[in-house]
C-alpha positions, 0 to 999 in steps of 0.5 A: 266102515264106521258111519262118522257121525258130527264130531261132538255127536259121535261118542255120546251115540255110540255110547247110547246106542250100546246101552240100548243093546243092554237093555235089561228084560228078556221076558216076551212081552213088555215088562212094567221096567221096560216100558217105563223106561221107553216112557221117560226116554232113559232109552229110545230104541232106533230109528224108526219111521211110518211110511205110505199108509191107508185105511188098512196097511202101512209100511214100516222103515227101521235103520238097524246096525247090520250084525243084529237081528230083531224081531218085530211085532205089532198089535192092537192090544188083544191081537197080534197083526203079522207082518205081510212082508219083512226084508232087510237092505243092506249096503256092503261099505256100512255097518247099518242097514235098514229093516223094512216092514209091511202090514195089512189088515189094519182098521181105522180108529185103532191104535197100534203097538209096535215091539222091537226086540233083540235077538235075546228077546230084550225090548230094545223100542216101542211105538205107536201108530195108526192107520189113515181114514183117506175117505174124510175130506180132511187132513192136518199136514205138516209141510217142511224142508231143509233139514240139516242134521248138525243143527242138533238142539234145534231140530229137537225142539222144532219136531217136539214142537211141530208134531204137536200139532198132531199131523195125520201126514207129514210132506218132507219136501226136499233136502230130506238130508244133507248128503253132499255136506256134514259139518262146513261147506257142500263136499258134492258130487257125493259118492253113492256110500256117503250118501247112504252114510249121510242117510244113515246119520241123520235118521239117527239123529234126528228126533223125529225118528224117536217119537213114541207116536209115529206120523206117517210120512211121504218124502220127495228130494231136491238137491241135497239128499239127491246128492249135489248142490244144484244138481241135475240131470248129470249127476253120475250118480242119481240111479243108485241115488234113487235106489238109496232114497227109496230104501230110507222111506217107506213109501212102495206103490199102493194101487189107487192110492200111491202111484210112483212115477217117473224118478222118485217122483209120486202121487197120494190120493186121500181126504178127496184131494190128490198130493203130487211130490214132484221129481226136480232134480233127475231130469233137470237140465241145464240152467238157462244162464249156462246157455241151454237153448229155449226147447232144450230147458226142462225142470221135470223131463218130458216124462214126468210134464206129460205124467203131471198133467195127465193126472190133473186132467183124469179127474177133478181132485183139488190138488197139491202139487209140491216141488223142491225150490220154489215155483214161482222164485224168478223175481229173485235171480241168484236162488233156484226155481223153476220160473228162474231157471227154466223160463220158457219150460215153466211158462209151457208147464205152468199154463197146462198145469193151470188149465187142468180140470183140477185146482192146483196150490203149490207148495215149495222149500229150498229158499231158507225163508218162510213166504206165501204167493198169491198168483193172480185169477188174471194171471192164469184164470183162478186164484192160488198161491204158493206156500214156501217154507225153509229151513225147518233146521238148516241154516238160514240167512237175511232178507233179500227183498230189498233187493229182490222185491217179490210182487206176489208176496202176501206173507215172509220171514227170514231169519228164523227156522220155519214149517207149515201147519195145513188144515186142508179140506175138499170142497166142490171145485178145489180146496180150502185151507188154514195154513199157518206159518211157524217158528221155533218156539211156536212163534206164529209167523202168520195164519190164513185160510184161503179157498182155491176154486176152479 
């Protein structure tokens, strides 16, 4: 099978990714031609994403189509690093696989060159990378969500735009894809080979995936790329769902720093601060509204509460804790959220997550706007907010809160494609912050610095 691509997309990479296949050296390392061809974008290779990484490995996720083989290799300039494990994953319906790379013994500071080439030899892509110094108390993440491959021009710009801030990590958080649409209205339940398709497709599209500097990236679902608009727990296929997602990116256990947990849910621990991507859509139940009864409500599962709250308690980290719809949303009740539609199990869970040894900042998508909470110390003990930011390029639509006032709202903007840029630093007790809200054409919706402290 053909993967079909947007209709007005289609041709122009099919004819794009052929001329990549004709690329013109077959020299073994890169010639001056090459690389100024790389350099000036007349060709720009595949797919190519960073995933989990630390001070001295990184693993590696490259969409290829599945009849050609290349070869890879990655170097600091005067030695070559081999790669630690190499494998390819393939799906017997489509015509693209994915290439996944691993590679240890990296050191902090360094840059690296990775090669891809064909089977002739012929340099087909180039990138950089680097590792990550975990032990700073410091990062620079981007935080976005909503990312709707039909919005072709846009989602150009807002990367180029986005990762020049120069992130050392990127939280994609929720509807990492659309798999349960391509052009027109949600098509859900997808099928297991639509969602890989549709996985497929947005990895070669989008523009992130082009860059010659590679940003190391962790990813979590929500609705979308999970395969069914609103999904839950009842969704026939969230198994293979889950083996798909995770094929895509590059984010396998790395002891004492990615911990995997229940569903596609996990942990990082890096810059004295812990980052929890939750899992909101494999164990979710039924909505309040569909008459679900009070014990019977979940958001996570009992699996995936106990986990969360476990590891809030084994060390005091400040932590950020990022869910697929937002946390907070009840006050406005047509759109999802863990407060709206599971109350009684959010009030169980957010007063254990609260009382935690660590300081917690949520950090949510979903709602296609930009807004930022602050939950009240005389609501749960301390002070923290939520950050919600949507779409990065998705649809989005007019403000609600004329209708739907939200009393915890310090900062909002609809209408406009949006991420955060977050300055994140570990100091005694929690957190302290910079975010700052933006828009397409770096328009600064707003900018704080808050602290977190328990």
């Amino acid at each position: 099978m053909i993967t079909v691509l947007p209709f007005n997309l289609r041709s122009n990479y099919i004819a794009f990714f052929f001329l990549i296949l004709a690329s013109c050296s077959s020299k073994k390392t890169a010639t001056t031609t090459e690389t100024n061809q790389l350099q000036s974008g007349s060709f720009k290779g595949l797919s190519i994403l960073q995933g989990a990484t630390d001070e001295t490995s990184t693993q590696i996720s490259i969409v290829v189509p599945v009849k050609q083989e290349f070869h890879y290799k990655l170097t600091d300039g005067s030695r070559e690093i081999p790669a630690s494990v190499q494998k390819r994953i393939t799906r017997k319906t489509s015509e693209w696989a994915v290439d996944r790379l691993k590679y240890k013994g990296l050191q902090i500071g360094r840059s690296y060159e990775l090669q891809v080439r064909n089977a002739k030899g012929e340099l087909i892509d180039e990138r950089e990378l680097r590792s990550l110094h975990r032990a700073s108390t410091k990062v620079r993440f981007v935080l976005v969500s909503c990312l709707d491959d039909t919005y072709v021009v846009e989602q150009k710009q807002m990367w180029e735009e986005a990762t020049g801030f120069e992130p050392q990590l990127i939280i994609m958080n929720g509807d990492t894809i659309y798999a349960d649409k391509r052009i027109g209205p949600y098509v859900g339940p997808a099928s297991i080979d639509t969602v890989w398709d549709r996985h497929v497709e947005t990895r070669n599209i989008l523009e992130l995936y082009r860059m010659k500097k590679l940003i190391p990236i962790l990813a979590a679902w929500d609705d979308h790329d999970y395969g069914l608009n609103n999904g839950d727990a009842t969704y026939a296929e969230k198994v293979e769902s889950k083996k798909v997602f995770e094929s895509f990116f590059a984010q396998e256990a790395i002891p004492g720093v990615l911990e995997k947990g229940p569903g596609i849910s996990s942990i990082y621990t890096g810059f004295g601060q812990r980052f929890i991507l939750t899992d909101d859509r494999t164990f979710r139940s039924k909505d309040v509204d569909e008459g679900i009864s009070p014990e019977a409500e979940t958001h996570w599962g009992a699996e995936q509460e106990k986990w969360i709250v476990t590891r809030l308690n084994e060390k005091k980290f400040g932590t950020w804790l990022f869910n697929g719809d937002e946390m907070f949303g009840g006050y406005a009740k047509p759109f999802e959220s863990y407060e709206g539609n599971h109350p009684h199990s959010f009030k169980k869970m957010i007063k254990q997550i609260m009382a935690a040894k660590s300081a917690v900042v949520f950090g949510t998508g979903d709602r296609h706007l930009i807004e930022m909470m602050r939950i009240a110390k005389s609501e749960y003990g301390y002070e923290t907010f939520e950050l919600v930011t949507s779409a990065m390029h998705a649809k989005v639509f007019p403000s609600t809160w004329d209708k739907y006032p939200n009393p915890r709202q310090v900062e909002g903007a609809t209408m406009k494609f949006n991420y955060m840029v977050i300055d994140s630093s570990a100091i005694p007790g929690g957190l302290e912050f910079e975010v700052q809200g933006m828009g397409q054409g770096k328009d600064v919706l707003f900018k704080r610095t808050e602290r977190v402290l328990k």
